[in-house]
Backbone of each chain as ProteinMPNN parsed JSONL, in Angstrom:
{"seq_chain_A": "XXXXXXXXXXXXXXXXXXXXXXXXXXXXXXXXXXXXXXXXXXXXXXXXXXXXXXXXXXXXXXXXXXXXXXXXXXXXXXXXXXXXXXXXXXXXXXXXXXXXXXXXXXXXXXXXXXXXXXXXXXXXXXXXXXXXXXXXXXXXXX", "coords_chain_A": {"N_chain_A": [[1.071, 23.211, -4.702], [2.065, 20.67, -7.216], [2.382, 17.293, -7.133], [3.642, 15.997, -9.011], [6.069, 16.455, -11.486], [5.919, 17.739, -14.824], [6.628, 15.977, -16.537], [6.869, 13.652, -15.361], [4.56, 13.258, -14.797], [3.233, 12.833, -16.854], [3.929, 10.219, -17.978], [3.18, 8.792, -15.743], [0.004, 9.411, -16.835], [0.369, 7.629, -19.008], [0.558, 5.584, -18.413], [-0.95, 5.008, -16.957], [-3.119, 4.681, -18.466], [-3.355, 2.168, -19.649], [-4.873, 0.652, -17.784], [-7.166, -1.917, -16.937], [-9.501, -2.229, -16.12], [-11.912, -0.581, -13.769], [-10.447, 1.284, -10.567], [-11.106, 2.208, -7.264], [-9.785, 4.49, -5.677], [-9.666, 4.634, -1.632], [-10.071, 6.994, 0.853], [-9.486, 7.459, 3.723], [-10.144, 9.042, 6.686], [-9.907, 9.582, 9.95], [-8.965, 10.008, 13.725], [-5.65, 11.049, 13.942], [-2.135, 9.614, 14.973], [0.109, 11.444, 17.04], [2.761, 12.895, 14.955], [5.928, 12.355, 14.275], [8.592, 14.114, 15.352], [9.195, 17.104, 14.143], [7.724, 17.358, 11.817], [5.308, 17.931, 12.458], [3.933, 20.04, 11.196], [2.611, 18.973, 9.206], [-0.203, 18.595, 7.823], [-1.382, 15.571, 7.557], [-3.728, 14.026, 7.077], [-4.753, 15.808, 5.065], [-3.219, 16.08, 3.204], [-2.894, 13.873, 2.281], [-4.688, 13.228, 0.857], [-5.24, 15.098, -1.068], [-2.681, 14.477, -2.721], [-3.92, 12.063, -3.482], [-6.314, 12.286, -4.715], [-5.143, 13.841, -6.851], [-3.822, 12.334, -8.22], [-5.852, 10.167, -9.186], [-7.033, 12.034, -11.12], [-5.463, 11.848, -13.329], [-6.319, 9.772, -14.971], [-9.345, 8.226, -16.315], [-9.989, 5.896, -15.597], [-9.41, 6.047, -12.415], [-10.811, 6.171, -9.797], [-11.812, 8.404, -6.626], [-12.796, 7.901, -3.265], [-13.901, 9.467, -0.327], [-14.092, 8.689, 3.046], [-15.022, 8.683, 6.657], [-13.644, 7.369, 9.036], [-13.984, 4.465, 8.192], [-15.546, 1.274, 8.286], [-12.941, -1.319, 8.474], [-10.344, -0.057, 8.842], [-7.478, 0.589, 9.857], [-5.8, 2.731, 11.652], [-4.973, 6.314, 10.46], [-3.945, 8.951, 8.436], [-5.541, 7.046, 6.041], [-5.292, 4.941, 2.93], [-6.829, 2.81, 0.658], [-6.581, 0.524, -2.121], [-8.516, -0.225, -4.388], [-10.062, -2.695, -6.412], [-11.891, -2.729, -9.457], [-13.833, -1.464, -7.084], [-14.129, -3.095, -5.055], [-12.972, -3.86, -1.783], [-10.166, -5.848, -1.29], [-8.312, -5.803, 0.617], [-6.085, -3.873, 0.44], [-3.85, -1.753, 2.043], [-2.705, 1.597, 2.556], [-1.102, 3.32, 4.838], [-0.664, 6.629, 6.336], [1.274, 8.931, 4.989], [1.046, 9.368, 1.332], [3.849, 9.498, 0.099], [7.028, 11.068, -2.212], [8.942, 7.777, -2.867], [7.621, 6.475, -1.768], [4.839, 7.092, -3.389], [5.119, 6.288, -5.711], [4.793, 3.271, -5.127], [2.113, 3.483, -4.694], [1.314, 4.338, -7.123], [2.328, 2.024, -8.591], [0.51, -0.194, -6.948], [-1.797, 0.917, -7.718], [-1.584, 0.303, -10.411], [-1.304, -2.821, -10.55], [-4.046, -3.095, -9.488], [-5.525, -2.396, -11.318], [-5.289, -4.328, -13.697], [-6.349, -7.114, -15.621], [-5.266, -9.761, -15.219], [-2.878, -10.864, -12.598], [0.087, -10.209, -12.285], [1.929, -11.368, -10.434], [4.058, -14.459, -10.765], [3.197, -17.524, -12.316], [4.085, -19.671, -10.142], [3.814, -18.601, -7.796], [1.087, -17.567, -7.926], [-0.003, -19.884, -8.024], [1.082, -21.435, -5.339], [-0.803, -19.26, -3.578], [-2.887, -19.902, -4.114], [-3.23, -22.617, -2.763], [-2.702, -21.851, -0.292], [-4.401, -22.11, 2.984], [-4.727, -20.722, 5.224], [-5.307, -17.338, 6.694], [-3.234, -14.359, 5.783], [-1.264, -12.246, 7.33], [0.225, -8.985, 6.034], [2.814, -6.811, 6.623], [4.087, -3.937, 5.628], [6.579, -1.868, 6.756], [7.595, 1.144, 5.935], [9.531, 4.644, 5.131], [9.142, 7.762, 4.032], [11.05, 8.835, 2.261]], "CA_chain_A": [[2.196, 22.6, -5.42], [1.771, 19.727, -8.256], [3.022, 16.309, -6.668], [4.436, 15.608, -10.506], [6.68, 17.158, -12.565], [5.319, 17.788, -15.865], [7.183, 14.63, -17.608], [6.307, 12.231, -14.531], [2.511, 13.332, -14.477], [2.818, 12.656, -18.92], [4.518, 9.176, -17.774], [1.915, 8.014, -15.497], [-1.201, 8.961, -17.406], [0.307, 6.854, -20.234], [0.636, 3.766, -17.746], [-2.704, 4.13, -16.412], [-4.161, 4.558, -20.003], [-3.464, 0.933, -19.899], [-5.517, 0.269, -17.121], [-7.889, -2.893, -18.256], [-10.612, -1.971, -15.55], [-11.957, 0.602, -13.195], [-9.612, 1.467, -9.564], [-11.37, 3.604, -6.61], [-8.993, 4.349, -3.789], [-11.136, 5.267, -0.92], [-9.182, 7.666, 1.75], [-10.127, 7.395, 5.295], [-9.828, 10.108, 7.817], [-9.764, 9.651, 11.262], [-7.848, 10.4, 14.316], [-4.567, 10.326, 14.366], [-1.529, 9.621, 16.116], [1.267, 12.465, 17.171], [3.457, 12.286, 14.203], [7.266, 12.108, 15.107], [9.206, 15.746, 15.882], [9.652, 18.064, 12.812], [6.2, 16.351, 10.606], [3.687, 18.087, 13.25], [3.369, 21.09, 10.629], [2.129, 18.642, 8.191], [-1.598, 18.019, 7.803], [-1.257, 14.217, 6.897], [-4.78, 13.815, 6.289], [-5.642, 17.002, 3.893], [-2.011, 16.243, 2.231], [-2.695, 12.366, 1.691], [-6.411, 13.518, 0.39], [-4.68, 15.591, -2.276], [-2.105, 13.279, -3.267], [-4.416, 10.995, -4.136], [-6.978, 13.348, -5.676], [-4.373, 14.994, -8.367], [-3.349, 11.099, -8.861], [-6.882, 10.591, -9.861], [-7.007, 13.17, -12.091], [-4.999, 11.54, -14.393], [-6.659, 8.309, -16.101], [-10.886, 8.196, -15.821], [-10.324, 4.82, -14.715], [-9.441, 6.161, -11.283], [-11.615, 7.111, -8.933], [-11.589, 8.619, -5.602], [-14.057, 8.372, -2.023], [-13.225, 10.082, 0.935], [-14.821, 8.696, 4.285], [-14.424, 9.213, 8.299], [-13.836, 6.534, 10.253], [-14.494, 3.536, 7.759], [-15.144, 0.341, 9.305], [-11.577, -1.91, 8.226], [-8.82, 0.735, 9.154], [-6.851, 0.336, 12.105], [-5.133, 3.912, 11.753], [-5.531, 7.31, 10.121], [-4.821, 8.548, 6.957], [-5.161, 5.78, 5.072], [-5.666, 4.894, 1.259], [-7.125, 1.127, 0.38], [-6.881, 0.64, -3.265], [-10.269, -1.173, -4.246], [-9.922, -3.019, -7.845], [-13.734, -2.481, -9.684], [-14.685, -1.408, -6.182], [-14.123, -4.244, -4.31], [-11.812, -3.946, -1.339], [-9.882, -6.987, -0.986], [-7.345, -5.932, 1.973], [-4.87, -3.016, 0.179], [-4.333, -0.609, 2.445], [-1.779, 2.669, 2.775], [-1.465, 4.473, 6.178], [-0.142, 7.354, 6.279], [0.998, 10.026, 3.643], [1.996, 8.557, 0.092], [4.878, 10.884, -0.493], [8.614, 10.237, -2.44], [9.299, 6.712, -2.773], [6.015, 5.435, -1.897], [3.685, 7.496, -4.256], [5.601, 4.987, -7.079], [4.275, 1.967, -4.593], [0.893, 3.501, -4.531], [0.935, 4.114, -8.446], [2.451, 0.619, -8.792], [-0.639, -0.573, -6.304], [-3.054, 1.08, -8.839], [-1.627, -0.759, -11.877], [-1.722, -3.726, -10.285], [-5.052, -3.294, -9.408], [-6.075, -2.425, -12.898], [-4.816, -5.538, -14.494], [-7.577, -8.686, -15.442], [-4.434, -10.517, -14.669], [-2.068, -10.824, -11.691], [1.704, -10.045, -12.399], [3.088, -12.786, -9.908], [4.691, -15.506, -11.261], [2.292, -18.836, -11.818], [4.388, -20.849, -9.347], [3.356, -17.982, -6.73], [0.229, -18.004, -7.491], [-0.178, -21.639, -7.672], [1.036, -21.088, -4.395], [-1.567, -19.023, -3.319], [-3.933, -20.95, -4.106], [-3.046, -23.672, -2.104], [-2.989, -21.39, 1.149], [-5.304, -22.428, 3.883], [-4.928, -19.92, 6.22], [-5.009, -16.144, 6.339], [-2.016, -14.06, 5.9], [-1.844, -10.218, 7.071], [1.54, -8.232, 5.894], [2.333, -5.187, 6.881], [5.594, -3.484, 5.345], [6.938, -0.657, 7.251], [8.228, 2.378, 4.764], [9.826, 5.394, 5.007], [8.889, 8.666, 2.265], [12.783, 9.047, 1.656]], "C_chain_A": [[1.762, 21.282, -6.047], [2.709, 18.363, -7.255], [4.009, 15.561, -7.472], [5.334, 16.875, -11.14], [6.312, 17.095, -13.482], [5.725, 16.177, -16.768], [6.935, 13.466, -16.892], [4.92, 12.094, -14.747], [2.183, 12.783, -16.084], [2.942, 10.862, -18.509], [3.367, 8.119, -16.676], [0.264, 8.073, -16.29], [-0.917, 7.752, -18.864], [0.362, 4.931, -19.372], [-0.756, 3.53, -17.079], [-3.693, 4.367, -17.672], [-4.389, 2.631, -19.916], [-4.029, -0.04, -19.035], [-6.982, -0.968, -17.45], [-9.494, -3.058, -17.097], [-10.424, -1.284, -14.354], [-11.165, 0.24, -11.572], [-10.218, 2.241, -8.892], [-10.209, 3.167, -5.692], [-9.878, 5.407, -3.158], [-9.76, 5.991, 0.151], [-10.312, 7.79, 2.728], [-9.623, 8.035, 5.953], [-10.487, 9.634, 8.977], [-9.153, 10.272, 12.159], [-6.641, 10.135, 14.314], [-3.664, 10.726, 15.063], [-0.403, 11.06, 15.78], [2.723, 12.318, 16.239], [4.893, 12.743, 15.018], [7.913, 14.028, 14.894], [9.784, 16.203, 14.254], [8.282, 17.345, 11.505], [5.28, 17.422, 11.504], [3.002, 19.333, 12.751], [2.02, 20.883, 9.69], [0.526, 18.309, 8.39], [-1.674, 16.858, 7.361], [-2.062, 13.996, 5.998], [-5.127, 14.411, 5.013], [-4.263, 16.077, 2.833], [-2.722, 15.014, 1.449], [-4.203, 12.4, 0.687], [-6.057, 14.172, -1.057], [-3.964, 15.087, -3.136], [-2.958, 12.617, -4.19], [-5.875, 11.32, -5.018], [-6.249, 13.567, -6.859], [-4.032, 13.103, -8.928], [-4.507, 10.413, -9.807], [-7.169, 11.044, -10.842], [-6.324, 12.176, -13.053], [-5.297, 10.548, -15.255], [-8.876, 8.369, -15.405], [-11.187, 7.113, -15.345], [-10.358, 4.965, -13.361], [-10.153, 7.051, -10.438], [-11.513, 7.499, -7.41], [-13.026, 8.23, -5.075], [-13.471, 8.791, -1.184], [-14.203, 9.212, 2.079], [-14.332, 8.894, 5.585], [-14.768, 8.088, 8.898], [-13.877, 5.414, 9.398], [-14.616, 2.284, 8.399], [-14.0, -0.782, 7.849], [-10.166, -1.101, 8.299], [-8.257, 0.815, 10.375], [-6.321, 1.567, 12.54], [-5.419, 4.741, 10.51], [-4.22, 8.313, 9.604], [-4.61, 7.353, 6.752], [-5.843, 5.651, 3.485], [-5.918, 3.652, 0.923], [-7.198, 1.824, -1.091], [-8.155, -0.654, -3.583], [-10.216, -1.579, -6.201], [-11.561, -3.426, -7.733], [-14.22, -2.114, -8.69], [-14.457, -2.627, -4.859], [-12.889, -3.872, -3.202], [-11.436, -5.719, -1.03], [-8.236, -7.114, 0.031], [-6.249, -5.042, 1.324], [-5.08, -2.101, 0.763], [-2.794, -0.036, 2.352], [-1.845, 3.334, 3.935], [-0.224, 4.861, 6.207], [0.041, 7.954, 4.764], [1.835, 9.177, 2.012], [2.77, 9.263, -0.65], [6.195, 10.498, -1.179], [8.067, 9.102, -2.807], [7.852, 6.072, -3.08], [4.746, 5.677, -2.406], [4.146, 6.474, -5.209], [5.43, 4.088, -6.319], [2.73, 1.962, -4.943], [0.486, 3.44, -5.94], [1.103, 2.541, -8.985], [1.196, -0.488, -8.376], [-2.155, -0.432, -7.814], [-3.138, 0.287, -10.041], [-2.145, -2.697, -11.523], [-3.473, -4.288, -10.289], [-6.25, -3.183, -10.523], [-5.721, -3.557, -14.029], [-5.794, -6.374, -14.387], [-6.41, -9.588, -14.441], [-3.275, -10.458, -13.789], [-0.668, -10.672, -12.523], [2.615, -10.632, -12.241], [3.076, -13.855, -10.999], [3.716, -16.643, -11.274], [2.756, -19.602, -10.708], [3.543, -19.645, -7.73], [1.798, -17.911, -6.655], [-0.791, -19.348, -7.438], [-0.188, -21.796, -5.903], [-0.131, -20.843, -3.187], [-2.809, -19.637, -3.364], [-4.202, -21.88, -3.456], [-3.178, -22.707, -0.302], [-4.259, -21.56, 1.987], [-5.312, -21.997, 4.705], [-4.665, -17.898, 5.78], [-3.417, -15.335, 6.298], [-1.995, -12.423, 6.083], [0.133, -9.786, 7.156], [1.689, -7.371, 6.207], [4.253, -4.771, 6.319], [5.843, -1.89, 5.925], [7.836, 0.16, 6.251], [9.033, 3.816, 5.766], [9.443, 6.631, 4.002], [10.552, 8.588, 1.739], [13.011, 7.898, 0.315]], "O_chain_A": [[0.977, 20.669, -5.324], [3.755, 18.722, -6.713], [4.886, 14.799, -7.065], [5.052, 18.073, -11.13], [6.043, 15.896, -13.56], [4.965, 15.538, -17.496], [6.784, 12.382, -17.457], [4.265, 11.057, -14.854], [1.07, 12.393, -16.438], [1.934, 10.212, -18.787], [2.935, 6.992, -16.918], [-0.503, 7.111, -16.345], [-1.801, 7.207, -19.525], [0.246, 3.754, -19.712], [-1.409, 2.529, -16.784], [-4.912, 4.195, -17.659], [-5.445, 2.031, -20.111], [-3.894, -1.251, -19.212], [-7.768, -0.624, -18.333], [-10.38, -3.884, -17.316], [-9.331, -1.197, -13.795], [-11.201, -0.944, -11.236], [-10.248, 3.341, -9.446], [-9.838, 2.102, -5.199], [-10.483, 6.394, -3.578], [-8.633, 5.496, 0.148], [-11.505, 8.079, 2.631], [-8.414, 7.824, 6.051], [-11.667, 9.29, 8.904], [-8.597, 11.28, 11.725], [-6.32, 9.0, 14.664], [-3.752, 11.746, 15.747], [-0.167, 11.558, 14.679], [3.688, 11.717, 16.712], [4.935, 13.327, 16.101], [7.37, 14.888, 14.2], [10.597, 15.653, 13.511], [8.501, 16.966, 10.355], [4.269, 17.699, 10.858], [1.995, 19.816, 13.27], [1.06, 21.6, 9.407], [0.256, 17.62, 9.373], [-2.277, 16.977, 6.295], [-1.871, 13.815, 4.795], [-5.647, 13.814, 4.07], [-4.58, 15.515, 1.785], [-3.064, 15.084, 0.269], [-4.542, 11.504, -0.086], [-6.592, 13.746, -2.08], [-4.328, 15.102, -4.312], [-2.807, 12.582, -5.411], [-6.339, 10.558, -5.866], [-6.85, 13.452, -7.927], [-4.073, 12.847, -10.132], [-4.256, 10.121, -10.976], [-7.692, 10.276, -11.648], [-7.225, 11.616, -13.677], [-4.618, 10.394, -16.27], [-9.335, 8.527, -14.274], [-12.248, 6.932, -14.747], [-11.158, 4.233, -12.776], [-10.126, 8.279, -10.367], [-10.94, 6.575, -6.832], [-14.06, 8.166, -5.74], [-12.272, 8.51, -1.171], [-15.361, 9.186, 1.662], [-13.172, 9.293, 5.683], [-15.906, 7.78, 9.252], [-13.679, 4.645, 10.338], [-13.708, 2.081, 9.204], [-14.291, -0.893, 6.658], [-9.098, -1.522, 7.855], [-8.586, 1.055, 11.536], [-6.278, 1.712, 13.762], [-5.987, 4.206, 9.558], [-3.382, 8.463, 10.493], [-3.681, 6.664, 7.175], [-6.815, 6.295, 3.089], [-4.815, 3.112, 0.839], [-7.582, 2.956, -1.384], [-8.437, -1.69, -2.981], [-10.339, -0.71, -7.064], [-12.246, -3.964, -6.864], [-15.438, -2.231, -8.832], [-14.917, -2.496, -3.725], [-11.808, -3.582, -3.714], [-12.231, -6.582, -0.658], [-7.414, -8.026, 0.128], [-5.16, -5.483, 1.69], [-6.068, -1.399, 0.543], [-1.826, -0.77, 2.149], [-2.838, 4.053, 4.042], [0.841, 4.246, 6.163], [-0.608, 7.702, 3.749], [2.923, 8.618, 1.875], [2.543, 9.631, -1.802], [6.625, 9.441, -0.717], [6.872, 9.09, -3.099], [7.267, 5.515, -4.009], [3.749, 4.992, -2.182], [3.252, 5.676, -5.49], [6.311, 3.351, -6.762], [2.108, 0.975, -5.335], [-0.468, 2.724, -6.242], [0.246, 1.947, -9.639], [0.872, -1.413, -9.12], [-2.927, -1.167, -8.431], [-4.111, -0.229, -10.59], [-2.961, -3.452, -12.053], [-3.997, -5.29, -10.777], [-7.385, -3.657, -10.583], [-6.006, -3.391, -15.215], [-6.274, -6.565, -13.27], [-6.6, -9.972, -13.287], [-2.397, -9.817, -14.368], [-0.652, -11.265, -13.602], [3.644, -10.782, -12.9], [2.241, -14.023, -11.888], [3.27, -16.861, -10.147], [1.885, -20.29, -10.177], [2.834, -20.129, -6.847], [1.209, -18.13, -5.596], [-1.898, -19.602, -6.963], [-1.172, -22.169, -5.263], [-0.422, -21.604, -2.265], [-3.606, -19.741, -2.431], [-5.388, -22.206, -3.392], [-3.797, -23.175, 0.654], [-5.253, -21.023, 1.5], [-5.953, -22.64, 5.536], [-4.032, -17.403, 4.848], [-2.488, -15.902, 6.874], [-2.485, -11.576, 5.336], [0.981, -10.143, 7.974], [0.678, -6.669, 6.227], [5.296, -5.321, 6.672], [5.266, -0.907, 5.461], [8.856, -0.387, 5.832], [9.006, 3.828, 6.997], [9.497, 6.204, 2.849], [10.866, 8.169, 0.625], [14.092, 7.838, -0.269]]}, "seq_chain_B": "XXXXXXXXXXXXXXXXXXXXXXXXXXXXXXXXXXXXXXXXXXXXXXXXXXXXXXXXXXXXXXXXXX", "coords_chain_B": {"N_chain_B": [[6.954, -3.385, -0.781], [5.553, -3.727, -3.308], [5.245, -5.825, -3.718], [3.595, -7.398, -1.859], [1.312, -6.076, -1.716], [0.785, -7.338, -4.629], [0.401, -9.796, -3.682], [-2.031, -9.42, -2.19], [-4.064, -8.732, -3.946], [-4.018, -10.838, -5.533], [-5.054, -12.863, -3.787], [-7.834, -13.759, -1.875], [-7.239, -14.689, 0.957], [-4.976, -13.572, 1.66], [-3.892, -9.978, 3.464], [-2.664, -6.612, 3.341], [-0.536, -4.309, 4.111], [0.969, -1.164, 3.552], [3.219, 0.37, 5.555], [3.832, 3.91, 6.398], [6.126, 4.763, 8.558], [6.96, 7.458, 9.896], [4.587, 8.679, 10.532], [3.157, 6.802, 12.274], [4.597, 6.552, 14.42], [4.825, 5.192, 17.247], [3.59, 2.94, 16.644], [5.819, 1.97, 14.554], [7.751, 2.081, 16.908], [7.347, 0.042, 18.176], [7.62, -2.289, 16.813], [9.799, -1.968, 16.268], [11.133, -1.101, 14.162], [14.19, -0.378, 12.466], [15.063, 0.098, 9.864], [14.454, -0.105, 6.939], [12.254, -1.896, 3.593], [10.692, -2.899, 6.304], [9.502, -6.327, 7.006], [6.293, -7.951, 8.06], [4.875, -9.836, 9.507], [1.715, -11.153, 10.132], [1.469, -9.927, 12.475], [4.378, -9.965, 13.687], [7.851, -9.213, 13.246], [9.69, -9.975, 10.825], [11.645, -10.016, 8.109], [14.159, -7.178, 7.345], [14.159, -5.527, 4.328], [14.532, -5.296, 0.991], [13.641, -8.042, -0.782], [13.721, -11.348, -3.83], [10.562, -12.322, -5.502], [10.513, -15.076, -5.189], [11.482, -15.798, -2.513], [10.501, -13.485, -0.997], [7.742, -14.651, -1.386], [8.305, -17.467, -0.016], [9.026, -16.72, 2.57], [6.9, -15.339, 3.612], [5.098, -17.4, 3.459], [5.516, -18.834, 4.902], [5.827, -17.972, 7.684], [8.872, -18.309, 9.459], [11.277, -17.257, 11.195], [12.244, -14.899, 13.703]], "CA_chain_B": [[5.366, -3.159, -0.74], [4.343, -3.87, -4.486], [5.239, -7.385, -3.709], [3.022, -7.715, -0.718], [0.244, -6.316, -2.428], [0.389, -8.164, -5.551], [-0.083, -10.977, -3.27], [-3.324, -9.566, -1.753], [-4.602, -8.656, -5.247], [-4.032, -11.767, -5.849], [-5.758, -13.781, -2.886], [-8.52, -13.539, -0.659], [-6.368, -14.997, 2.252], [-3.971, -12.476, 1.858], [-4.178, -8.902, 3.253], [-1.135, -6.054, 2.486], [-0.38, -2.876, 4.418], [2.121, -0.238, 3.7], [2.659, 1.56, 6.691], [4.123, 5.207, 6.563], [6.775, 4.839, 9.913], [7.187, 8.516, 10.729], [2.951, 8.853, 10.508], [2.978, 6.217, 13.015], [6.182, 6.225, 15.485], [4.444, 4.47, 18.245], [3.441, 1.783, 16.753], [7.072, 1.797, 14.04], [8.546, 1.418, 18.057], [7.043, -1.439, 18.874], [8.247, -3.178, 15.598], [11.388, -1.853, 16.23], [11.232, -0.19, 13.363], [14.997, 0.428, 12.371], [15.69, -0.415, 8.645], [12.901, -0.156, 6.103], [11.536, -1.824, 4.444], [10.647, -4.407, 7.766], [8.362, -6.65, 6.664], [6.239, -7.698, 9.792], [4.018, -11.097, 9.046], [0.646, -11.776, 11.243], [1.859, -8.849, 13.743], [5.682, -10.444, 13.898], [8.595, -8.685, 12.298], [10.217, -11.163, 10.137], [12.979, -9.73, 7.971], [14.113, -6.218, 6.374], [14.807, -4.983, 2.738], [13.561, -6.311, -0.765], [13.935, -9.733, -2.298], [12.478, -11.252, -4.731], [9.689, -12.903, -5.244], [10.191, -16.572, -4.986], [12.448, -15.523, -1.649], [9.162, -12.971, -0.537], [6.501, -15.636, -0.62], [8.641, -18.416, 0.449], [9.113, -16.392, 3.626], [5.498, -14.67, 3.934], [3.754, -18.091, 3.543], [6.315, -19.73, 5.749], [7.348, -17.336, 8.823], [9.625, -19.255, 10.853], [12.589, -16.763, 12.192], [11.784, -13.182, 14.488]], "C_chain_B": [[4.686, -3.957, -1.688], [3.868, -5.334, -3.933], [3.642, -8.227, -2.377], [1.372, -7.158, -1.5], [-0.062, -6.695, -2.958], [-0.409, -9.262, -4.73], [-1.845, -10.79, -2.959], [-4.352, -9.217, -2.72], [-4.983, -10.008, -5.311], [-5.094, -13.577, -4.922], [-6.301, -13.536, -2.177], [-8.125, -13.668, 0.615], [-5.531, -14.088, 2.404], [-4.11, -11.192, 2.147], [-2.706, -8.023, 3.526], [-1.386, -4.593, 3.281], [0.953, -2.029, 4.347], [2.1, 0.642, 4.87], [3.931, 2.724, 6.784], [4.922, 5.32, 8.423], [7.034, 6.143, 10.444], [5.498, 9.107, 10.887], [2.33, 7.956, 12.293], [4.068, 5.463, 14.335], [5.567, 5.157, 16.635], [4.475, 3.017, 18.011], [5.024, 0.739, 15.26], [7.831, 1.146, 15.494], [8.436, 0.14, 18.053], [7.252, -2.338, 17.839], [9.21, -3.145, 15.429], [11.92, -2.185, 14.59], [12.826, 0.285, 13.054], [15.578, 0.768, 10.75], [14.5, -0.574, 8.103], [13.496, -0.639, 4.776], [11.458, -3.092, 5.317], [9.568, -4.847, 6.911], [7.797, -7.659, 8.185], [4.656, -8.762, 9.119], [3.251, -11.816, 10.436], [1.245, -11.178, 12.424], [3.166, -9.034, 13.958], [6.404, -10.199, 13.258], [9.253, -9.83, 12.285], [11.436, -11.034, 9.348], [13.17, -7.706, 7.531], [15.255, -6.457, 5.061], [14.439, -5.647, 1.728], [14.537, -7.379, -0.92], [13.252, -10.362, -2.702], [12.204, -11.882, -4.617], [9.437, -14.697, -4.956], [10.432, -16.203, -3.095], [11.322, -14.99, -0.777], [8.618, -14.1, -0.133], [7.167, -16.772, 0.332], [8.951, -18.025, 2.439], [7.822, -15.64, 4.624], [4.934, -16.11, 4.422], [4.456, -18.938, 4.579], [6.998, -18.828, 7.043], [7.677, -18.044, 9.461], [10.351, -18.54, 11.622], [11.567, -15.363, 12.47], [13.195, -12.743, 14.208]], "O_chain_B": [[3.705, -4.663, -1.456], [2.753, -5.829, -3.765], [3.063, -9.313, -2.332], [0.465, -7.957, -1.736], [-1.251, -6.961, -2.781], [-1.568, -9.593, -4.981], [-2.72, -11.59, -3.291], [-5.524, -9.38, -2.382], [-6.156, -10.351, -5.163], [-5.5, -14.675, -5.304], [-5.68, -12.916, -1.314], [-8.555, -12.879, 1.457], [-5.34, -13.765, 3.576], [-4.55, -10.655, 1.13], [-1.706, -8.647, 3.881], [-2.359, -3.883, 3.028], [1.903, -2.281, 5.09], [1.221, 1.458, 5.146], [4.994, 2.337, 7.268], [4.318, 5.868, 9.345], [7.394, 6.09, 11.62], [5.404, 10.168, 11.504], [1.49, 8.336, 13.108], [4.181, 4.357, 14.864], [6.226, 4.119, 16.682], [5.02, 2.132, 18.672], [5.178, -0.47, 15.086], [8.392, 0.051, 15.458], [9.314, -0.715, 17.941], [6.933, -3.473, 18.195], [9.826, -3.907, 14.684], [12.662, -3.014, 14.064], [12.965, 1.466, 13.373], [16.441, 1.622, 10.545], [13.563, -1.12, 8.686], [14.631, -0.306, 4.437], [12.066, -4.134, 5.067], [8.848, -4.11, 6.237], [8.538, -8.008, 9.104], [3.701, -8.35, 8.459], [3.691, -12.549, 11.322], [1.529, -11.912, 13.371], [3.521, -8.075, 14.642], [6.198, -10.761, 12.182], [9.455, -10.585, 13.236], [12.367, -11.772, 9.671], [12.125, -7.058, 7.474], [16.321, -7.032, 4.838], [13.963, -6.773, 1.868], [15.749, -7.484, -1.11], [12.089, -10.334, -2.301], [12.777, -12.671, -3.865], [8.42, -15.301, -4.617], [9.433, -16.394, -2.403], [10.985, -15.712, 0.162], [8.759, -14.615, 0.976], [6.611, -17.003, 1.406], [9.045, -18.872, 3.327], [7.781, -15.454, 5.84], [4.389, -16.195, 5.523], [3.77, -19.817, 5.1], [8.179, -18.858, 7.389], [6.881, -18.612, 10.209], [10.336, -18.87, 12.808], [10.607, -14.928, 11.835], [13.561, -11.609, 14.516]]}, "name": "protein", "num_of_chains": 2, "seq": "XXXXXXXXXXXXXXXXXXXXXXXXXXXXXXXXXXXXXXXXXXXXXXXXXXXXXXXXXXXXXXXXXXXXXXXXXXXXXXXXXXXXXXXXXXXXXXXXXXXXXXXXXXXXXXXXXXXXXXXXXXXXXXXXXXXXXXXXXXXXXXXXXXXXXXXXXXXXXXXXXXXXXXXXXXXXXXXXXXXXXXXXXXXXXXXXXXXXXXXXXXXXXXXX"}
C-alpha cells in the first residue's frame, strides 16, 4: 500500500523540489519494546523502513541508510534526520504514520533549508544558550 | 515537534526527539503520558499541547514548573 495518495505524494515532491541542500535520514533497527495491545501485528521496524524509503523516493535530495544498533539511539525504530549528512540530534522513534509523517516531512524541509525558519529573536536566543537542552515530545499517529 | 526540531536544526546545544507513545508504552508511563503532545525537557515533563514559538522557547530554555 502507497503511504500517499496520488495528490499528497504530487504535493510533497513539489515542496521538496525546493530543498536548497542534500537530507539523509538514517533508520535504525534494533530491539524493541512490546508495543501496547492491538499494534503487536505491526512490524514497526520493516513499516517505519518503508515509510521512509517511498518518502525518499520522491526528491533526489533525499537519501536513505538503514543501520542496526547505531551508536546515539536510545530506542528502536528510529529515524534521525541528518541535514548534508551531519547528525545534529533529530531523532524519530517509533513509526512515522498519520499526523506525524507531516512532522517528519516538515523535519526534512527544515533540514533542507541554508536558513533556519525560527524567528531571529529565537535564534538570537539560541545563541546565547550555555547549556545543553534535550526535548523530547511525546506523539500519538492519530 | 516541528518546533522542537527547528530548534535543534538550529543549535548544537539543542537535541529534539519525537517519540511515537504507543511504540513505546513503558517508557509514555513513566511520563505519564496522557495528552499529546507532552513536551518533556532534560527527562522532566513540562507542559502539553502546541504554542507558539516565542511561548515554546521561552519555556524549553527556561523549565521551571513539572
Amino acid at each position: 500500500m502507497a503511504i500517499f495518495r496520488p495528490e499528497d505524494e504530487a504535493r510533497v515532491r513539489e515542496l521538496f523540489a525546493e530543498l536548497e541542500r542534500p537530507v539523509e535520514l538514517l533508520v535504525a533497527h534494533g530491539p524493541e519494546q512490546m508495543p501496547q495491545h492491538g499494534a503487536r501485528d505491526i512490524d514497526f521496524g520493516a513499516e517505519t523502513e518503508r515509510v521512509v524509503r517511498e518518502l525518499a523516493e520522491l526528491s533526489p535530495s533525499v537519501s536513505v541508510r538503514v543501520e542496526e544498533e547505531p551508536d546515539g539511539f536510545e530506542r528502536y525504530p528510529a529515524v534521525a534526520v541528518l541535514p548534508d549528512g551531519q547528525d545534529v540530534g533529530v531523532r524519530y522513534y517509533g513509526l512515522p504514520w498519520g499526523y506525524e509523517l507531516g512532522s517528519l516531512i516538515g523535519a526534512v524541509l527544515e533540514a533542507g533549508r541554508a536558513a533556519s525558519s525560527l524567528s531571529p529573536e529565537t535564534i538570537e536566543r539560541l545563541a546565547a544558550l550555555e547549556r545543553d537542552v534535550a526535548i523530547d515530545v511525546f506523539v500519538t499517529p492519530t | 515537534m516541528l518546533l522542537a526540531y527547528k530548534l535543534a536544526f538550529a543549535s548544537p546545544r539543542v537535541r529534539a526527539a519525537g517519540i511515537e507513545s504507543s511504540a513505546f508504552p513503558a517508557l509514555a508511563d513513566r511520563m505519564e503520558v496522557y495528552a499529546v503532545p507532552r513536551i518533556v525537557v532534560d527527562g522532566v515533563p513540562q507542559w502539553d499541547g502546541a504554542v507558539p514559538e516565542r511561548v515554546f522557547v521561552d519555556r524549553v530554555l527556561t523549565p521551571s514548573f513539572e
